[in-house]
N, C-alpha and C positions, 0 to 999 in steps of 0.2 A: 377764348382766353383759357391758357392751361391753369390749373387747379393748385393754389401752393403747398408742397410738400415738404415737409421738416427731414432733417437727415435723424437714420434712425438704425443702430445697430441691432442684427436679427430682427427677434421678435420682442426687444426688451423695454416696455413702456419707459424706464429710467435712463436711457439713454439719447433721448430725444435730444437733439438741438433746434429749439424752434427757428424758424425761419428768420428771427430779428438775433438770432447768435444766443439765445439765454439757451441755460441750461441747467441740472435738478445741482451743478454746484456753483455757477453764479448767482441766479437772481433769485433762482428755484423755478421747480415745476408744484404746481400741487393738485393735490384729485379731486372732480370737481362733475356736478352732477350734469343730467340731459339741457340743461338751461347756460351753464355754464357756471354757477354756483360755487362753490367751496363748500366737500362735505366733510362730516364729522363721524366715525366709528358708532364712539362711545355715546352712552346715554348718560344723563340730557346733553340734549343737543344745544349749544352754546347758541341766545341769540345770535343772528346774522350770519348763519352757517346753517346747510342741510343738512339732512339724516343722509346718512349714507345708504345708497340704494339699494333696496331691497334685493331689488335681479341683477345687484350685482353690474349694470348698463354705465362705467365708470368713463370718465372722461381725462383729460390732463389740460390744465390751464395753463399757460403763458401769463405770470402777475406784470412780467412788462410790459407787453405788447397786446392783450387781449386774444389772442389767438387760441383756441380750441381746440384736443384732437380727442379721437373714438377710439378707446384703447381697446377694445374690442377688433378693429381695423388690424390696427398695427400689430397687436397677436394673432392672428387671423396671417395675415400679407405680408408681415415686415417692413411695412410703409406707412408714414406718418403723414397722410395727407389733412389741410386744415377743415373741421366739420364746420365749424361758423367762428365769429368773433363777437367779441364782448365790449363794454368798454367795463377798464380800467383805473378809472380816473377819478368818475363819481357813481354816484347810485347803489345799488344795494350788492352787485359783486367787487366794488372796491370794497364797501366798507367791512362785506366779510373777508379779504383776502387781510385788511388790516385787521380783525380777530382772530384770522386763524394765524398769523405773523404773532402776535399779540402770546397766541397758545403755546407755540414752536418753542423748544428749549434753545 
């Protein structure tokens, strides 16, 4: 079974179209840790939300579809293939993707 890959201009994390059509100006993308998490810059770090990673190891989430990618890949390759998936729906990466929605202007 081939591997799903998001279309993906150059080398540009922001231009991802995940595989289920979203993108950073429909539904959004957002950055998101090795777990699949939603991370946070700034200090303190907002319950339901991680620190942003130390080495820098950043991810980009799909909040519709749960899908995952290694932005590190896709800077690297030009290719936005999926690293794993998440759910979305319930448990502890919805509820922070609806914190970090919550944060967003």
């Amino acid at each position: 079974m081939d591997a799903e890959t998001a279309d993906v201009v150059g080398h540009d994390v922001t231009t991802i179209t995940c595989v289920c059509g979203n993108t950073v100006s429909q539904d959004g993308l957002i950055q998101a840790n090795s777990e699949g998490v939603p991370v946070y810059a700034a200090s303190p770090v907002p319950e339901g939300l991680a620190p942003w990673p130390e080495d820098e190891d950043l991810y980009t989430l799909c909040p519709r579809c749960g899908r995952v990618y290694r932005d590190a890949v896709i800077e690297e390759t030009g290719t936005a293939p999926v690293a794993f998936r998440v759910d979305v729906t319930t448990g502890p990466v919805a509820e922070a993707i609806q914190v970090h929605w919550d944060l967003s202007p």
